[in-house]
Backbone bond lengths (Angstrom), bond angles and torsions (degrees), N, CA, C in turn:
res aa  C-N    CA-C-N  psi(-1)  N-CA   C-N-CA  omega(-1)  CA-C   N-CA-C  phi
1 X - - - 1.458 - - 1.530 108.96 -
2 X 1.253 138.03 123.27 1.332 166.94 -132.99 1.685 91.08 -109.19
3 X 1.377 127.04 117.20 1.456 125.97 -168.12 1.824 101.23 -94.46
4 X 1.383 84.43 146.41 1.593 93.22 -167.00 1.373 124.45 -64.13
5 X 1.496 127.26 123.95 1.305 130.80 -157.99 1.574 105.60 -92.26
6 X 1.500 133.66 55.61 0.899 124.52 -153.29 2.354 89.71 -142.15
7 X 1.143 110.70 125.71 1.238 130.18 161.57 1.608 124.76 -84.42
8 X 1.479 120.77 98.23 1.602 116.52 170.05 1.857 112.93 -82.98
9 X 1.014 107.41 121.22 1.570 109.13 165.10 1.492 124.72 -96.49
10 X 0.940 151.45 173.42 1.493 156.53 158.00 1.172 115.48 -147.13
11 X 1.415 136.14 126.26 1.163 134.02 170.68 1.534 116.62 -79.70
12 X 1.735 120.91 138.72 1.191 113.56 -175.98 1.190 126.32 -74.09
13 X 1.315 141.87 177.24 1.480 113.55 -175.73 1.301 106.94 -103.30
14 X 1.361 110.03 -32.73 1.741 122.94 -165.19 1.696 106.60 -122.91
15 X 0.969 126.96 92.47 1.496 140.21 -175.99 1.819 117.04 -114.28
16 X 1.185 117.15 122.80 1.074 124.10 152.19 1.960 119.45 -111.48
17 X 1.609 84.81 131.02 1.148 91.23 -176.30 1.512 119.49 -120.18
18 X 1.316 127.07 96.64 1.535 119.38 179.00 1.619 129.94 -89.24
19 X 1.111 116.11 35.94 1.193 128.24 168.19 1.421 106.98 -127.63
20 X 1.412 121.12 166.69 1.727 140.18 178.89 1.439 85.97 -90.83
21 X 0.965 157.73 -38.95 1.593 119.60 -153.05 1.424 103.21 -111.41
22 X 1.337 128.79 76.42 1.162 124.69 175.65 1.533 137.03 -49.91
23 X 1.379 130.01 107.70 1.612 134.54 -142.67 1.895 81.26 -99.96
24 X 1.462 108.97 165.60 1.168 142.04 150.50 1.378 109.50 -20.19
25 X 1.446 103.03 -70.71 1.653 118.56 -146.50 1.944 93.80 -84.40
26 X 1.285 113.44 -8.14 1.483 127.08 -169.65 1.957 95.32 -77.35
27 X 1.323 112.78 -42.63 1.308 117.40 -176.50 2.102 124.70 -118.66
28 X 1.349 95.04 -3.41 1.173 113.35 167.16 1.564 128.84 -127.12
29 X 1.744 97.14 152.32 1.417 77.45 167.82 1.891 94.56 -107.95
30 X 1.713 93.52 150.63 1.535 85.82 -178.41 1.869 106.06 -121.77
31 X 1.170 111.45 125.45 1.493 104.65 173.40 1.077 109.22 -115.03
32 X 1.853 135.76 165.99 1.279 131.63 137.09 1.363 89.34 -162.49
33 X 1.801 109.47 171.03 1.459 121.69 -177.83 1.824 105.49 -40.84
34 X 0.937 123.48 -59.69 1.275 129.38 -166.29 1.672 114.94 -89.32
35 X 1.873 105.92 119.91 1.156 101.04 -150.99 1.543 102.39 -92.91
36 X 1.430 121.26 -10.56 1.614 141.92 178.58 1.982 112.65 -47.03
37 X 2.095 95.80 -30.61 1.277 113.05 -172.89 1.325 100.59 -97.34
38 X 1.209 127.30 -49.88 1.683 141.13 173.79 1.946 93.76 -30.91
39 X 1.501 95.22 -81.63 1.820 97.75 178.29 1.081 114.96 -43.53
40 X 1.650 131.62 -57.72 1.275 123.81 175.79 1.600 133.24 -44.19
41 X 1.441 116.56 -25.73 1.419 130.39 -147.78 1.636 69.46 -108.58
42 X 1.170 126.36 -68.99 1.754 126.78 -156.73 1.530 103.73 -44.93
43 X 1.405 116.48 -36.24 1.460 126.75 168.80 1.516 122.46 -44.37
44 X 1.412 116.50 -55.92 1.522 128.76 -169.28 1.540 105.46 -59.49
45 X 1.427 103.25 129.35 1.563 121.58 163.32 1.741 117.35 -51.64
46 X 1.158 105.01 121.62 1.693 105.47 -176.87 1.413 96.72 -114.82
47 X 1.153 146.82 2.50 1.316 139.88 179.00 1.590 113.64 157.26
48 X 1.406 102.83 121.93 1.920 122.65 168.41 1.251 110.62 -78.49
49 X 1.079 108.47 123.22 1.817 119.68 170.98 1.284 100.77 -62.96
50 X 1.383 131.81 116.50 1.594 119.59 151.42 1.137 118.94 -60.10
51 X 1.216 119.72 142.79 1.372 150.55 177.10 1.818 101.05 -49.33
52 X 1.602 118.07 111.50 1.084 115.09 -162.21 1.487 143.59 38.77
53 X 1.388 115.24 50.85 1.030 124.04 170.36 1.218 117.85 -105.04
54 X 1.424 120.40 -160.46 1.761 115.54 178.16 1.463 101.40 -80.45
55 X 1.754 104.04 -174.55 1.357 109.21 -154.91 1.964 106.06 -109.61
56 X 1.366 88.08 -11.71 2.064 108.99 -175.85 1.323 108.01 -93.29
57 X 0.797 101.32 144.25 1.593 112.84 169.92 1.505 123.90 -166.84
58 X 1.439 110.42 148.72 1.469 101.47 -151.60 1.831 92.65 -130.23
59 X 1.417 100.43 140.40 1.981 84.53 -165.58 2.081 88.55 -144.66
60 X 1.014 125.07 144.71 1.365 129.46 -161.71 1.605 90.83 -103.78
61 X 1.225 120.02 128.97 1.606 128.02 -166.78 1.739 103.66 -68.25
62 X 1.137 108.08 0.76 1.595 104.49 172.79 1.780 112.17 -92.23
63 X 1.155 105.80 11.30 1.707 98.85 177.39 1.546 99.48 -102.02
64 X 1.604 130.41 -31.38 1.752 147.48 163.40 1.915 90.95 -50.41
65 X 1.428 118.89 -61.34 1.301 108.03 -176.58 1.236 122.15 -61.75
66 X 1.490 106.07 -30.20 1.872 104.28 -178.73 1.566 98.40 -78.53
67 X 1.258 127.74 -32.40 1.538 102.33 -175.59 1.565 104.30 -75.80
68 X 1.275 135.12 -62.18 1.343 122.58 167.29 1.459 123.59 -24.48
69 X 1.662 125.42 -42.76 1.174 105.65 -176.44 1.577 115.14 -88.29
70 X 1.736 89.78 4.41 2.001 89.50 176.32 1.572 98.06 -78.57
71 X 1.340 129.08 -60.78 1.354 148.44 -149.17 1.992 89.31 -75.60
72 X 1.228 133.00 -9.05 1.566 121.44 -153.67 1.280 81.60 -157.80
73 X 1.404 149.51 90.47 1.416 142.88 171.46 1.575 124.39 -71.58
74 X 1.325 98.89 -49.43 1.732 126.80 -178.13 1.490 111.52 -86.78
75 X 1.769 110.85 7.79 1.621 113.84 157.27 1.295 126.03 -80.54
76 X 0.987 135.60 170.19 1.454 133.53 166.64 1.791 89.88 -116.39
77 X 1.719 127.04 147.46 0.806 141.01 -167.77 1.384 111.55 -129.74
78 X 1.430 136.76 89.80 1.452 146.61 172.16 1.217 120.03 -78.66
79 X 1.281 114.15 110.28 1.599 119.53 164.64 1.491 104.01 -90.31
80 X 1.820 87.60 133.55 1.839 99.95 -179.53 1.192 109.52 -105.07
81 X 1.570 135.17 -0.50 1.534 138.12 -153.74 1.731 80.47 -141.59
82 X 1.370 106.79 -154.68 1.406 139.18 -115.35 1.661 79.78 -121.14
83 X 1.252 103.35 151.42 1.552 128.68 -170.29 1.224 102.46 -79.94
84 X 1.737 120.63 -82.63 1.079 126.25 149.44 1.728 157.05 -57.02
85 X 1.139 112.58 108.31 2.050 94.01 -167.88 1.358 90.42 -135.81
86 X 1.735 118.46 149.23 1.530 145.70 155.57 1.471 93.33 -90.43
87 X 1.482 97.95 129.72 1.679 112.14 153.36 1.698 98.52 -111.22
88 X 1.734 111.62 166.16 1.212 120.54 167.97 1.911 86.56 -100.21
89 X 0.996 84.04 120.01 1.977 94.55 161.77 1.389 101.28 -112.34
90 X 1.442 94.17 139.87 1.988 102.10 -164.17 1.797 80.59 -129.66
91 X 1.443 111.78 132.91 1.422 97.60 141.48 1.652 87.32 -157.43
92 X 1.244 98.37 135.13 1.739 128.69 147.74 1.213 122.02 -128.93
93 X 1.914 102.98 144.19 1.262 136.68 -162.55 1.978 86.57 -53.88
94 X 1.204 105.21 144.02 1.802 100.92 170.56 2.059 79.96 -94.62
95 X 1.670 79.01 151.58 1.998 89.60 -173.62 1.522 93.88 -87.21
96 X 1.270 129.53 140.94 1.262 134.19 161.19 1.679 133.95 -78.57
97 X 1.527 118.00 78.30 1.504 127.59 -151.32 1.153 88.48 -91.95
98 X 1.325 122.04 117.62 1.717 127.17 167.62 1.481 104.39 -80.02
């Protein structure tokens, strides 16, 4: 039996994020049978903080599905949560006090 080629995501509801390169696994949860894709997908950059901008941001869970279904073609991609979600993405420089 041929294991199911199918990726579930969920977006989290309440996320803090203190880094600029916001990954997958930073705002989702990602499961599927195969955990080689789970790690891989949790890896991918979903969004760079610009350099002094605001701290909200609001992103429609179909741009997480379009990069998965670019990077995973022959997956099927299930959203189990909510279409739309705002995270607060926080990042500041840490000050360097010698």
């Amino acid at each position: 039996m041929a294991a199911e080629r199918i990726i579930y995501i969920k977006a989290e509801e309440s996320t803090l994020v203190t880094h600029p390169q916001v990954r997958l696994e930073d705002v989702f949860r990602i499961t599927s049978p195969e955990y080689k894709i789970v790690k891989e997908l949790g890896e991918q950059i979903f969004f760079v903080v610009p350099k002094k901008e605001k701290e909200k941001y609001s992103f429609s869970v179909l741009k997480a599905i379009e990069l998965i279904q670019k990077l995973h073609p022959d997956y099927e991609v299930v959203n189990e949560g909510e279409r739309t979600l705002s995270w607060n993405i926080c990042h500041r420089e840490r000050s360097r006090s010698g």
